[in-house]
PQR file of N, CA, C, O and H, with PARSE charges and radii, in Angstrom:
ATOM      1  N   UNK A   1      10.127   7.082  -8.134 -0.4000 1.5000
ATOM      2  CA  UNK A   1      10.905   8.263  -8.407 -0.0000 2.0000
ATOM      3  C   UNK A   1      12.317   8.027  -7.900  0.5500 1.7000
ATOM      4  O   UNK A   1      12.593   7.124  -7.110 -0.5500 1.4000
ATOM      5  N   UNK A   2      13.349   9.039  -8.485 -0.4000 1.5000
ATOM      6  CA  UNK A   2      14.508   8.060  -8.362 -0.0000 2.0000
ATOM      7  C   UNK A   2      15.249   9.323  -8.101  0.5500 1.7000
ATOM      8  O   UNK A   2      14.338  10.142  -7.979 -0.5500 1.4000
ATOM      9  H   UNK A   2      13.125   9.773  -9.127  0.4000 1.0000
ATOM     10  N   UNK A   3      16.537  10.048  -7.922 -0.4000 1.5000
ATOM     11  CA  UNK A   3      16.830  11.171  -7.262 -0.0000 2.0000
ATOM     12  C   UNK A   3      18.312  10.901  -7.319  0.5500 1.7000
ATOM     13  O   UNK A   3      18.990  10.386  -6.430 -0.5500 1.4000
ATOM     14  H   UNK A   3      17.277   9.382  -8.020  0.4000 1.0000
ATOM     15  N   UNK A   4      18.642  11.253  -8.299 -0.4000 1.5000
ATOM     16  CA  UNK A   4      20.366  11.182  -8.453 -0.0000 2.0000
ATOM     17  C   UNK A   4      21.113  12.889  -8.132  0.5500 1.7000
ATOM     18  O   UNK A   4      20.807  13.950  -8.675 -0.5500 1.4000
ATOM     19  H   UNK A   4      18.092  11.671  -9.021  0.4000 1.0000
ATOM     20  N   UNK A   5      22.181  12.621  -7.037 -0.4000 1.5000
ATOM     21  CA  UNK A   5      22.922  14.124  -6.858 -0.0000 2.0000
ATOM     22  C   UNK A   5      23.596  14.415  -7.860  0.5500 1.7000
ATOM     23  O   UNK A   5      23.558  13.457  -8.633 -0.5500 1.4000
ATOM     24  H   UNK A   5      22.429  11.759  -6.596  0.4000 1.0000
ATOM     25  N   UNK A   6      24.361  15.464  -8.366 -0.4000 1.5000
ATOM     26  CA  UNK A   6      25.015  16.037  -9.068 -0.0000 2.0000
ATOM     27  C   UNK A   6      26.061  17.480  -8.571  0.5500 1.7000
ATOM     28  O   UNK A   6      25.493  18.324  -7.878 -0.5500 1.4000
ATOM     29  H   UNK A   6      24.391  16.241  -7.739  0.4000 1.0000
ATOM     30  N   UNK A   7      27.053  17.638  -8.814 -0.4000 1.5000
ATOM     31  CA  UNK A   7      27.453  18.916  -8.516 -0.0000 2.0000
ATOM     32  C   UNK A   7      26.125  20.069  -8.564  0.5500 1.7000
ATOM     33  O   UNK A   7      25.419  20.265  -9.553 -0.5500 1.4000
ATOM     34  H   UNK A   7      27.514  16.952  -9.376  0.4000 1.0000
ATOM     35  N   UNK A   8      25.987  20.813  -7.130 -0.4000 1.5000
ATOM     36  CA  UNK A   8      25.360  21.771  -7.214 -0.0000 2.0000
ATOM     37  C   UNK A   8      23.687  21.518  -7.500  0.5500 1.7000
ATOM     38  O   UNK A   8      22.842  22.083  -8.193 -0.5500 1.4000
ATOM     39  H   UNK A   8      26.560  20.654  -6.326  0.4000 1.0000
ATOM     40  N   UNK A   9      23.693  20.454  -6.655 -0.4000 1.5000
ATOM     41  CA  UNK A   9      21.956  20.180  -7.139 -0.0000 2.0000
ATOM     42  C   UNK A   9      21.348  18.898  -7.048  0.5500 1.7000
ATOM     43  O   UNK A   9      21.576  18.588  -5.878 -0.5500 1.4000
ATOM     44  H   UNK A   9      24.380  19.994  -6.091  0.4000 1.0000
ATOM     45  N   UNK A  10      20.961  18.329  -7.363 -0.4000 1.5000
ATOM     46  CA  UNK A  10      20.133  17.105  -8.059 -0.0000 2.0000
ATOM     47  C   UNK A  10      19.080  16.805  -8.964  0.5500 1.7000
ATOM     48  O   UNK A  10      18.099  17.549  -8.995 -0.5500 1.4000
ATOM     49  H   UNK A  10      20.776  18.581  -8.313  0.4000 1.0000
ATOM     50  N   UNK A  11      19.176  15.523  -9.919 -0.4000 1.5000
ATOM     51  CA  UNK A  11      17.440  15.646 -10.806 -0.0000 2.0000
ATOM     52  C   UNK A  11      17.082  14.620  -9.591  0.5500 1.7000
ATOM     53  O   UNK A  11      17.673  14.094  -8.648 -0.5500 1.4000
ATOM     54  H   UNK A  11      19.973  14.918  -9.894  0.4000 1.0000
ATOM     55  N   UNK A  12      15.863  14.637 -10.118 -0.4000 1.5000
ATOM     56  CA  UNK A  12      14.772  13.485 -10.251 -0.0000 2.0000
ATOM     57  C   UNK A  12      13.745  12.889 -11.083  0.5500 1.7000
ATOM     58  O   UNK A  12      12.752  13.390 -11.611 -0.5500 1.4000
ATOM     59  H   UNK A  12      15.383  15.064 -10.884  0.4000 1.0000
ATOM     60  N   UNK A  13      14.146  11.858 -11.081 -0.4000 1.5000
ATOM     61  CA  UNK A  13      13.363  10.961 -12.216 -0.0000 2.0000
ATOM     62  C   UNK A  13      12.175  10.673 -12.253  0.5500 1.7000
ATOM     63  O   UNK A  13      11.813   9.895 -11.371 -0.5500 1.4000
ATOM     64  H   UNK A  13      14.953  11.452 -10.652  0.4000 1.0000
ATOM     65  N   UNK A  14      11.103  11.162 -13.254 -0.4000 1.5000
ATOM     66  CA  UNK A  14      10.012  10.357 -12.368 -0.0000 2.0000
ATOM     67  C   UNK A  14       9.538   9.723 -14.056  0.5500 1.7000
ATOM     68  O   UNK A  14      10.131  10.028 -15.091 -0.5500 1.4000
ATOM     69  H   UNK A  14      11.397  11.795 -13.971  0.4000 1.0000
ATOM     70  N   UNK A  15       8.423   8.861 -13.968 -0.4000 1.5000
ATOM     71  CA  UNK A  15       8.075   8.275 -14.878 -0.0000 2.0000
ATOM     72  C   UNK A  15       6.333   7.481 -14.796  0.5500 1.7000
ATOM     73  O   UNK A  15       5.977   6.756 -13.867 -0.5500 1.4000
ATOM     74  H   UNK A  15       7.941   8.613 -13.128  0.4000 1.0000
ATOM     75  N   UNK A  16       5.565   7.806 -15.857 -0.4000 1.5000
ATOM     76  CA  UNK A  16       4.354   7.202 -15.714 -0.0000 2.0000
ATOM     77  C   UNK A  16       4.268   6.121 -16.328  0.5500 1.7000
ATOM     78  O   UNK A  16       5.034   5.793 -17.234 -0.5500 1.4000
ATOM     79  H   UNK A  16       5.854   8.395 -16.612  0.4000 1.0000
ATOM     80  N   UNK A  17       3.145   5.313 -15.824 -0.4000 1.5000
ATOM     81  CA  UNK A  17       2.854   4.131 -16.558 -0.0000 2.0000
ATOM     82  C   UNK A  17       1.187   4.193 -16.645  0.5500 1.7000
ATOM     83  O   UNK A  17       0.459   4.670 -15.774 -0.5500 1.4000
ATOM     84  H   UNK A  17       2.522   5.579 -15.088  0.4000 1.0000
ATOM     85  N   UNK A  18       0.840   3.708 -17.669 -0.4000 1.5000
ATOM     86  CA  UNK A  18      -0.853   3.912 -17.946 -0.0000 2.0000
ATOM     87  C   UNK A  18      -1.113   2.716 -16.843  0.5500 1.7000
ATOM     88  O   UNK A  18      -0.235   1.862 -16.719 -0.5500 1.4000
ATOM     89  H   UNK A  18       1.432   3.320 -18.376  0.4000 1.0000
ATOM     90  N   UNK A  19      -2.217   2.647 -16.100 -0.4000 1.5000
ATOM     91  CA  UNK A  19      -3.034   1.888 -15.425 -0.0000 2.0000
ATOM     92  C   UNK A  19      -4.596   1.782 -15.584  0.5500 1.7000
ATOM     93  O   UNK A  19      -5.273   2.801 -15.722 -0.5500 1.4000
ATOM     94  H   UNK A  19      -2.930   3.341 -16.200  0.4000 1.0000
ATOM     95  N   UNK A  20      -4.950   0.981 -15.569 -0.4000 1.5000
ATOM     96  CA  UNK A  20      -6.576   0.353 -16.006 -0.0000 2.0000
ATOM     97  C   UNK A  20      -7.264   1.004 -14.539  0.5500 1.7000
ATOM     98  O   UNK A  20      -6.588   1.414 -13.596 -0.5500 1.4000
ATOM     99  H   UNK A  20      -4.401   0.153 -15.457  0.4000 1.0000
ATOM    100  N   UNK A  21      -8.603   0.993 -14.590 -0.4000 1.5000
ATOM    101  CA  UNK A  21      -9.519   1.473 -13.644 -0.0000 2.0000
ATOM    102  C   UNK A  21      -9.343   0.236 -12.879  0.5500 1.7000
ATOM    103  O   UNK A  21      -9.229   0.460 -11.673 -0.5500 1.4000
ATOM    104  H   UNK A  21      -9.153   0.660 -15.356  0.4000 1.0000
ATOM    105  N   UNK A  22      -9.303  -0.655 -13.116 -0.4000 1.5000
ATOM    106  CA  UNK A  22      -9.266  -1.653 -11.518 -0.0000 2.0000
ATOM    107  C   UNK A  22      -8.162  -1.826 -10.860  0.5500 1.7000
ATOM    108  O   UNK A  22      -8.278  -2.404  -9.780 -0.5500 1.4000
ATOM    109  H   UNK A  22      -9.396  -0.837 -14.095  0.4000 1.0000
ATOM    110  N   UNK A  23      -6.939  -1.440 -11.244 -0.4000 1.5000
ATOM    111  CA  UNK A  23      -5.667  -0.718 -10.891 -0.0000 2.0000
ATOM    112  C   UNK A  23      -5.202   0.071  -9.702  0.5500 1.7000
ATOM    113  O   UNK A  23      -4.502  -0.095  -8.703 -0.5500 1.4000
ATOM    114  H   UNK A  23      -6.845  -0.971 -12.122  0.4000 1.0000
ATOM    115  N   UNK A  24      -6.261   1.451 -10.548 -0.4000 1.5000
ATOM    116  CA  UNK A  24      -6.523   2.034  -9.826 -0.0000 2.0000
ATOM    117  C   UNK A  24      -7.228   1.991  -8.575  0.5500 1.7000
ATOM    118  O   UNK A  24      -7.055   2.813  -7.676 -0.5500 1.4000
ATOM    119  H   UNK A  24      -6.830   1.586 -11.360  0.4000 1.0000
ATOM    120  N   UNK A  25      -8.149   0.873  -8.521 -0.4000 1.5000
ATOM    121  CA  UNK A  25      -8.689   0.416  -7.340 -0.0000 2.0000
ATOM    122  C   UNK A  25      -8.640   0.041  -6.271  0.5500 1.7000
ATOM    123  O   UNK A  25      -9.272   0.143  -5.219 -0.5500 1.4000
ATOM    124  H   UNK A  25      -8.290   0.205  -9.251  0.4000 1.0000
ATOM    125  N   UNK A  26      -7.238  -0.729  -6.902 -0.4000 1.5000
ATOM    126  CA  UNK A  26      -6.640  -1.298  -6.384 -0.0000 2.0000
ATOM    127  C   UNK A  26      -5.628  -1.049  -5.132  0.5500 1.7000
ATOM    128  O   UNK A  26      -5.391  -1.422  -3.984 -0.5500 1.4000
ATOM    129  H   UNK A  26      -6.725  -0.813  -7.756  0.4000 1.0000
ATOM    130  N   UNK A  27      -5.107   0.027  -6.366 -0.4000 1.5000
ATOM    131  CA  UNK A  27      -3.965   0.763  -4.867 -0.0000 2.0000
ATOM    132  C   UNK A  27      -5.322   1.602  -4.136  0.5500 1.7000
ATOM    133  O   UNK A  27      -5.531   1.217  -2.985 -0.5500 1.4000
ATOM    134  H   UNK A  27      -5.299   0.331  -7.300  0.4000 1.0000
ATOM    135  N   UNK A  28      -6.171   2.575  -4.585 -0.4000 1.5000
ATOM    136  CA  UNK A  28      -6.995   2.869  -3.248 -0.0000 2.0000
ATOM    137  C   UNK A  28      -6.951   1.690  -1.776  0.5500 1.7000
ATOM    138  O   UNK A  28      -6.597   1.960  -0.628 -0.5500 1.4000
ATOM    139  H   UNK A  28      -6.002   2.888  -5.519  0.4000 1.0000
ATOM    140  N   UNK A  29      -7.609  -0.089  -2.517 -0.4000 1.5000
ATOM    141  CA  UNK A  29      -7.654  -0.299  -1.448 -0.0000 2.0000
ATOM    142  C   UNK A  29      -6.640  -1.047  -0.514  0.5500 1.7000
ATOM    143  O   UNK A  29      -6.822  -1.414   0.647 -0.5500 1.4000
ATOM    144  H   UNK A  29      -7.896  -0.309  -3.449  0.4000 1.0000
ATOM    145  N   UNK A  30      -5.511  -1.186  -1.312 -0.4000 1.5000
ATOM    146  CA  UNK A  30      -4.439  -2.044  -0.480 -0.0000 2.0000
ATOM    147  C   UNK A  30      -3.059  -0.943  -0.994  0.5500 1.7000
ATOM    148  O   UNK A  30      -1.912  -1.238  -0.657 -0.5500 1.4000
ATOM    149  H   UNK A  30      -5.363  -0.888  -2.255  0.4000 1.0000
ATOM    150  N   UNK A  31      -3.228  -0.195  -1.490 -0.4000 1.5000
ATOM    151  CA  UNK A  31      -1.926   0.762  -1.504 -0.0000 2.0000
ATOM    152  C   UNK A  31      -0.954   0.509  -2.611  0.5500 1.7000
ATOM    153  O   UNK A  31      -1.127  -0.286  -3.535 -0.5500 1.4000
ATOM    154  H   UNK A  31      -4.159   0.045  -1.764  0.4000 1.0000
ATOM    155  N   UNK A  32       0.184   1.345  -2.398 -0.4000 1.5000
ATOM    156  CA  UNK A  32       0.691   1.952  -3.742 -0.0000 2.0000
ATOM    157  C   UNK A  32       1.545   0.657  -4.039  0.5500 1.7000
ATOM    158  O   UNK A  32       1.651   0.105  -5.134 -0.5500 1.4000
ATOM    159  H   UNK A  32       0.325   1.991  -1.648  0.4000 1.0000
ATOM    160  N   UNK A  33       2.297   0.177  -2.518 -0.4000 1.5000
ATOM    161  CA  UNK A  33       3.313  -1.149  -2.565 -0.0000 2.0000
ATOM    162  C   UNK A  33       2.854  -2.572  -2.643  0.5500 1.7000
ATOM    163  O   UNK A  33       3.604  -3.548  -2.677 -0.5500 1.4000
ATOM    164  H   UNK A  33       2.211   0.626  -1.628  0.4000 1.0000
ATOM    165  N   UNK A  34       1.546  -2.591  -2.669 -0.4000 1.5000
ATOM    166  CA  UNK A  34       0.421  -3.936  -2.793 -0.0000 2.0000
ATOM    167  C   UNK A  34       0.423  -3.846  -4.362  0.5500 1.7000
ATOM    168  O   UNK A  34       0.430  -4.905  -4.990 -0.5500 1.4000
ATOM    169  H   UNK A  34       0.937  -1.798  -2.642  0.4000 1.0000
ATOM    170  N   UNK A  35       0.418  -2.577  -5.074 -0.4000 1.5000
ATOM    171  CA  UNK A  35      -0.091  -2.872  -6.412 -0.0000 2.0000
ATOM    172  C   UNK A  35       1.335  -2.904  -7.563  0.5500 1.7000
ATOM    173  O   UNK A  35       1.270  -3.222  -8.750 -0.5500 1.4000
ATOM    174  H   UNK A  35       0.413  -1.717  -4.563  0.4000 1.0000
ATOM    175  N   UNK A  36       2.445  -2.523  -6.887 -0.4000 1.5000
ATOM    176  CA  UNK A  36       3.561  -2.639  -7.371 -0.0000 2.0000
ATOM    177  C   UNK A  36       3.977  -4.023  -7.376  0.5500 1.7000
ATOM    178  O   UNK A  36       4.227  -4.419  -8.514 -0.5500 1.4000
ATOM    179  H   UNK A  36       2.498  -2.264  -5.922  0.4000 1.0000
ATOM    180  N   UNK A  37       4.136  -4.919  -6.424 -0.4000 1.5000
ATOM    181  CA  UNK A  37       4.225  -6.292  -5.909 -0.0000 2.0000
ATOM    182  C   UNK A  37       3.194  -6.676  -7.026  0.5500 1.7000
ATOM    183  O   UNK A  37       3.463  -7.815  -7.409 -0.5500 1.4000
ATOM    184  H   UNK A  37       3.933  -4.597  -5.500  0.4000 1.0000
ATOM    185  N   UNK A  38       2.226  -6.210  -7.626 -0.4000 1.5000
ATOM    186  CA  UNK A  38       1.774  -6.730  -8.630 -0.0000 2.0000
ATOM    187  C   UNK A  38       1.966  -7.129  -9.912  0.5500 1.7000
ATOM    188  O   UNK A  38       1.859  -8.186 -10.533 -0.5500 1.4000
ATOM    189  H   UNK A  38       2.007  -5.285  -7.315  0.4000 1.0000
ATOM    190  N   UNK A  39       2.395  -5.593 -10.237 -0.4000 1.5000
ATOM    191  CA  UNK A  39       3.371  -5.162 -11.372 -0.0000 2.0000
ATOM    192  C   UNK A  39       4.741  -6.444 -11.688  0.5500 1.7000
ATOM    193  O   UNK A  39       5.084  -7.064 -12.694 -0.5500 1.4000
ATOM    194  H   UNK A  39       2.483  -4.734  -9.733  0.4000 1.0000
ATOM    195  N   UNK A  40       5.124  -6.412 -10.569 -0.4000 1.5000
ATOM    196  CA  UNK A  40       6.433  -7.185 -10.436 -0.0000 2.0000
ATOM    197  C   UNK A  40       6.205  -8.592 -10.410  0.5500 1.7000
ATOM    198  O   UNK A  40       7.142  -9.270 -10.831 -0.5500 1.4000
ATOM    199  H   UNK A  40       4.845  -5.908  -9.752  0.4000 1.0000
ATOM    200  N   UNK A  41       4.725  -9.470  -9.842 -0.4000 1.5000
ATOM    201  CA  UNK A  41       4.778 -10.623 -10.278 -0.0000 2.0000
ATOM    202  C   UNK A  41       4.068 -11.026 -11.663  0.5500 1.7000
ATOM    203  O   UNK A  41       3.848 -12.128 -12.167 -0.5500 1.4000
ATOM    204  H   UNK A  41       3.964  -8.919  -9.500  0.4000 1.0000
ATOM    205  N   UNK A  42       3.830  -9.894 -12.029 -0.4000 1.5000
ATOM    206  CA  UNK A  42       3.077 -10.318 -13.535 -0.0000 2.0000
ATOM    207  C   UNK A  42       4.392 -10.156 -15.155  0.5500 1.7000
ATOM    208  O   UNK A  42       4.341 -10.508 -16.334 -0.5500 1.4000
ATOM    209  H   UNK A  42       4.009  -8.999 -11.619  0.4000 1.0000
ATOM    210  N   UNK A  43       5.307  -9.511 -14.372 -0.4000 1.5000
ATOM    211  CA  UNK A  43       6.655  -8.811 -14.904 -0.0000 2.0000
ATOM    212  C   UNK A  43       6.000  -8.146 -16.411  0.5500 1.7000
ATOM    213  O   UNK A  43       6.116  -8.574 -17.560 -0.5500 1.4000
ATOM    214  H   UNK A  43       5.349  -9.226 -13.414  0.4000 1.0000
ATOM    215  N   UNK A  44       5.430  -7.188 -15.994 -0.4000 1.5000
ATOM    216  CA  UNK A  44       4.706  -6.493 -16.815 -0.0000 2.0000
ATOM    217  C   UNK A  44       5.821  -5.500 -17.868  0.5500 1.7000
ATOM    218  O   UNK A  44       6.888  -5.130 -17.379 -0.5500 1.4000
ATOM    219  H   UNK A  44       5.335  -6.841 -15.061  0.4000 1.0000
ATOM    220  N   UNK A  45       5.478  -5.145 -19.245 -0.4000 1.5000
ATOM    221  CA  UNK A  45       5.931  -4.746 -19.643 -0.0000 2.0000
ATOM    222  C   UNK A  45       5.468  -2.795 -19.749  0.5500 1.7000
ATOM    223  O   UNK A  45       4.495  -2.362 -20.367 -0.5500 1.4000
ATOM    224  H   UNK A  45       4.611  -5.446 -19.642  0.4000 1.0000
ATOM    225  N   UNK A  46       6.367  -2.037 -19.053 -0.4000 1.5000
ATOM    226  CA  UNK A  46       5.670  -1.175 -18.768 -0.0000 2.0000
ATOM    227  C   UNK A  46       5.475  -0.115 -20.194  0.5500 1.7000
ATOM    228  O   UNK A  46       4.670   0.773 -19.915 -0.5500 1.4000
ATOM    229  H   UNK A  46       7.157  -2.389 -18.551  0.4000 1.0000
ATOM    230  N   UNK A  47       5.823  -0.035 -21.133 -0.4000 1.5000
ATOM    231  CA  UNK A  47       5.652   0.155 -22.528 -0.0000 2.0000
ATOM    232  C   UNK A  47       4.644  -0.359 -23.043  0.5500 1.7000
ATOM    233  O   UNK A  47       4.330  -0.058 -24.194 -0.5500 1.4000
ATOM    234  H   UNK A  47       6.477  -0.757 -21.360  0.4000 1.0000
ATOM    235  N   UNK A  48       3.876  -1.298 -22.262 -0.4000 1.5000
ATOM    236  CA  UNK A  48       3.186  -1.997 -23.604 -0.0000 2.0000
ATOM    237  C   UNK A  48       1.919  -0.961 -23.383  0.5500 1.7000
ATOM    238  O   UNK A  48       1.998  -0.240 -22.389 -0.5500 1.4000
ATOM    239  H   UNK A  48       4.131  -1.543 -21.327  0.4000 1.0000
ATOM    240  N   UNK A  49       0.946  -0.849 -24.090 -0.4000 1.5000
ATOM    241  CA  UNK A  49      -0.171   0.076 -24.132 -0.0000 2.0000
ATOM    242  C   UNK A  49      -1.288  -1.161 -23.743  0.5500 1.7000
ATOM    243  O   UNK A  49      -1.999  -0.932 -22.764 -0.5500 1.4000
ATOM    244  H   UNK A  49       0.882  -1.435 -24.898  0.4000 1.0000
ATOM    245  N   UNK A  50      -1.442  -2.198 -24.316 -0.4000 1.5000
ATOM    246  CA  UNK A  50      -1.994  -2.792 -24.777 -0.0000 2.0000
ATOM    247  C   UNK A  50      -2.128  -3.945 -23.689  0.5500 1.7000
ATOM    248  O   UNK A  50      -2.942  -4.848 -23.885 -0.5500 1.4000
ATOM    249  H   UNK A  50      -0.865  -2.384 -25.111  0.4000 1.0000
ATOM    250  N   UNK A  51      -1.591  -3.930 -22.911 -0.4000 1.5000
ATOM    251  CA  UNK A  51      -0.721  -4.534 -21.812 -0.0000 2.0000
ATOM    252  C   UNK A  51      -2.083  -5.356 -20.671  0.5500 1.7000
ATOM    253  O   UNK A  51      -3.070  -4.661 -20.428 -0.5500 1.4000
ATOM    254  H   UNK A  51      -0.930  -3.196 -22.753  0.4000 1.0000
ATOM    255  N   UNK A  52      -2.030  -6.400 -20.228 -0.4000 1.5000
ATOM    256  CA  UNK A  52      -3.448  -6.733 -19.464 -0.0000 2.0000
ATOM    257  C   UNK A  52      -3.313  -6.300 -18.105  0.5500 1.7000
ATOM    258  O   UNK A  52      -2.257  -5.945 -17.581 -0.5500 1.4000
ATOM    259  H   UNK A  52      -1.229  -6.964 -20.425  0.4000 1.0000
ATOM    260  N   UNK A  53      -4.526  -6.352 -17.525 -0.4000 1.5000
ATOM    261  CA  UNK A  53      -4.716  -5.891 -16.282 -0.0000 2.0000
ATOM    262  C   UNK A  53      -3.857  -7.017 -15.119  0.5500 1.7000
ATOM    263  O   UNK A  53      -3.650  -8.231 -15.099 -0.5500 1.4000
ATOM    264  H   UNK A  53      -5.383  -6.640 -17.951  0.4000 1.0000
ATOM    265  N   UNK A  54      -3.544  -5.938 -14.284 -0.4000 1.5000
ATOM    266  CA  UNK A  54      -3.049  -7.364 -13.618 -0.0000 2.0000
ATOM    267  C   UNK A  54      -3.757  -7.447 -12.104  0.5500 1.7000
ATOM    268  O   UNK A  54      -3.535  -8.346 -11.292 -0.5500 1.4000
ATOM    269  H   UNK A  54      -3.712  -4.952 -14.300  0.4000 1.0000
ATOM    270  N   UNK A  55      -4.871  -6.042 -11.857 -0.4000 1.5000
ATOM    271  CA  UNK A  55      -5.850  -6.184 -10.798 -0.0000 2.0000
ATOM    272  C   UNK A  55      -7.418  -6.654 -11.360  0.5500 1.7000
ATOM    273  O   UNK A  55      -8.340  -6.809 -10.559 -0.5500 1.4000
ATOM    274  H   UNK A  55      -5.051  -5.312 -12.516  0.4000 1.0000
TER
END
């Protein structure tokens, strides 16, 4: 999530990405920044639907 100011306020960005059930498992058991570090060495395309698991 990302949080840009503005006169009188601020947004914030947020954005989903589909994740597979072992994914999900994943961050349960090593967390949200274990499974991102994942994301990032597989340089996943976060659009793709179709996209492979990378846990």
């Amino acid at each position: 999530m990302n949080t840009v100011p503005f006169p009188g306020g601020h947004a914030r960005f947020l954005w989903t990405l589909p994740v597979t059930t072992a994914e999900i498992e994943f961050r349960r058991r090593h967390g949200h920044e274990a499974l991102e570090q994942l994301f990032d060495g597989a340089e996943i395309i976060p659009t793709d639907p179709f996209r492979a698991s990378v846990a």
